[in-house]
VEXPABA-614578 format. One record per residue (C-alpha): residue in three letters; x, y, z. Coordinates in steps of 0.1 Angstrom, whole numbers, plus 5000, padded with zeros to 4 digits. Example, Ala and Ser with C-alpha at 12.3 -4.5 7.8 and 13.67 -1.06 7.14 Angstrom:
<node residuo="ALA" xx="5123" yy="4955" zz="5078"/>
<node residuo="SER" xx="5137" yy="4989" zz="5071"/>
This chain:
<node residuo="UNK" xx="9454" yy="8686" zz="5525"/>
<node residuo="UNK" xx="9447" yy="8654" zz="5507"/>
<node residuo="UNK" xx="9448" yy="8646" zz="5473"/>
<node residuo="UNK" xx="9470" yy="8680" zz="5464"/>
<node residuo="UNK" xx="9478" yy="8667" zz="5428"/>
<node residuo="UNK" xx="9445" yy="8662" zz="5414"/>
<node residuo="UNK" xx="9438" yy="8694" zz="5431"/>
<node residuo="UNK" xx="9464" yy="8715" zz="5416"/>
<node residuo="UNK" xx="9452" yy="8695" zz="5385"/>
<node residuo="UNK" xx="9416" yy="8703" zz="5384"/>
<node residuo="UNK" xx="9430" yy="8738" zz="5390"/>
<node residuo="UNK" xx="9452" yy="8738" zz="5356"/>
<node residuo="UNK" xx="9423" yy="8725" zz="5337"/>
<node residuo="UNK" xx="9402" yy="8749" zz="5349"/>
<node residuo="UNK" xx="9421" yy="8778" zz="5342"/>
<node residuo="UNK" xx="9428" yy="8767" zz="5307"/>
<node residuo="UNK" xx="9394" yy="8757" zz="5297"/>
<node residuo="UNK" xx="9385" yy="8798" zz="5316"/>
<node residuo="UNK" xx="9411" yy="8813" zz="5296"/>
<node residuo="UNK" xx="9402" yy="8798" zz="5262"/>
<node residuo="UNK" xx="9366" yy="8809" zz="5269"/>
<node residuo="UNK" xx="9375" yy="8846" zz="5278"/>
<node residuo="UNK" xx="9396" yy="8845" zz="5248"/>
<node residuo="UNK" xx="9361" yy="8838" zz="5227"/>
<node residuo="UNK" xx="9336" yy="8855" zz="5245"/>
<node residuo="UNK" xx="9313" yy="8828" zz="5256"/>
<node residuo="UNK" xx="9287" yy="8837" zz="5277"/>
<node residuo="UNK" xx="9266" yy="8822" zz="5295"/>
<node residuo="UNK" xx="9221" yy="8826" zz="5297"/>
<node residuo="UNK" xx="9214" yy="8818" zz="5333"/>
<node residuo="UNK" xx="9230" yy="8831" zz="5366"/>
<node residuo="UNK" xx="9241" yy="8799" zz="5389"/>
<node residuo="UNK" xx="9229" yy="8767" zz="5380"/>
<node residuo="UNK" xx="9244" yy="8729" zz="5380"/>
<node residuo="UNK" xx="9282" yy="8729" zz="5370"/>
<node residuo="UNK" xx="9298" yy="8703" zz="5343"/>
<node residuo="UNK" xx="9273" yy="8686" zz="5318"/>
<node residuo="UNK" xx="9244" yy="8696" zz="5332"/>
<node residuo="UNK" xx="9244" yy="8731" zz="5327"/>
<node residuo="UNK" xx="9256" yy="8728" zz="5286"/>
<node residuo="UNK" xx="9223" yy="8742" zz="5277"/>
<node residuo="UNK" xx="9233" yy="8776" zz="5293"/>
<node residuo="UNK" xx="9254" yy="8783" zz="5269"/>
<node residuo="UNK" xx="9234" yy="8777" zz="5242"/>
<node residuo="UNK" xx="9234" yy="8811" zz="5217"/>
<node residuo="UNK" xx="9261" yy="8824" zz="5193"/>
<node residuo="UNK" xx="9289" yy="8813" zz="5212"/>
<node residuo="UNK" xx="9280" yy="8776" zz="5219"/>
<node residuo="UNK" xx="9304" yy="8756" zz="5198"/>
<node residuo="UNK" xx="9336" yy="8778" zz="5216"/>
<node residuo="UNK" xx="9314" yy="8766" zz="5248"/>
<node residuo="UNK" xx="9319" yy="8729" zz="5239"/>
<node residuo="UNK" xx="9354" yy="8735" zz="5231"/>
<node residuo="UNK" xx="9366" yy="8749" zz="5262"/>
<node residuo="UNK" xx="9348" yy="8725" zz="5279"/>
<node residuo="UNK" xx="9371" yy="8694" zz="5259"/>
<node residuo="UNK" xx="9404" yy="8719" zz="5266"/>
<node residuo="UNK" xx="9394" yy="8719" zz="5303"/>
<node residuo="UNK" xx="9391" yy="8680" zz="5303"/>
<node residuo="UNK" xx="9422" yy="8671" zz="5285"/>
<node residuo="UNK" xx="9444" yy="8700" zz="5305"/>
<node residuo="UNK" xx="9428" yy="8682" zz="5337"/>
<node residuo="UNK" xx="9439" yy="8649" zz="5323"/>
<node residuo="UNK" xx="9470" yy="8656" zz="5312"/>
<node residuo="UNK" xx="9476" yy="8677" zz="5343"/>
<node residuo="UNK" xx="9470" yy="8645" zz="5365"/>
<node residuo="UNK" xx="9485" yy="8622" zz="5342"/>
<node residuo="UNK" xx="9518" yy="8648" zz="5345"/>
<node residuo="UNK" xx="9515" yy="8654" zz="5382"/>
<node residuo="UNK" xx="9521" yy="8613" zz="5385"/>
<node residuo="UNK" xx="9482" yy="8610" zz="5399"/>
């Protein structure tokens, strides 16, 4: 496979932006949908500012995952 860094990186920020939002609860309104910053307004509701903050965790994990993983 190709590109296995920023794979494995995505991957890392993934699972720490999914773990920070299980840890809070956020839910989601809609089943399926766009993914990234199309789909914010799904998560509009009680739990939409811990929605916006796993979202930055996910980004700077990813980053600093690549940046780490010499990408």
């Amino acid at each position: 496979m190709r590109l296995k860094k920023p794979f494995a990186a995505a991957l890392i920020g993934g699972a720490a932006g999914g773990a920070f939002y299980g840890m809070t609860g956020v839910a989601s309104y809609i089943v399926g949908g766009n993914a990234g910053l199309p789909s914010i307004p799904v998560f509009i509701g009680p739990t939409f500012i811990y929605a916006m903050i796993g979202l930055v965790i996910a980004f700077a994990a990813g980053t600093a995952a690549a940046y780490l993983l010499g990408f």
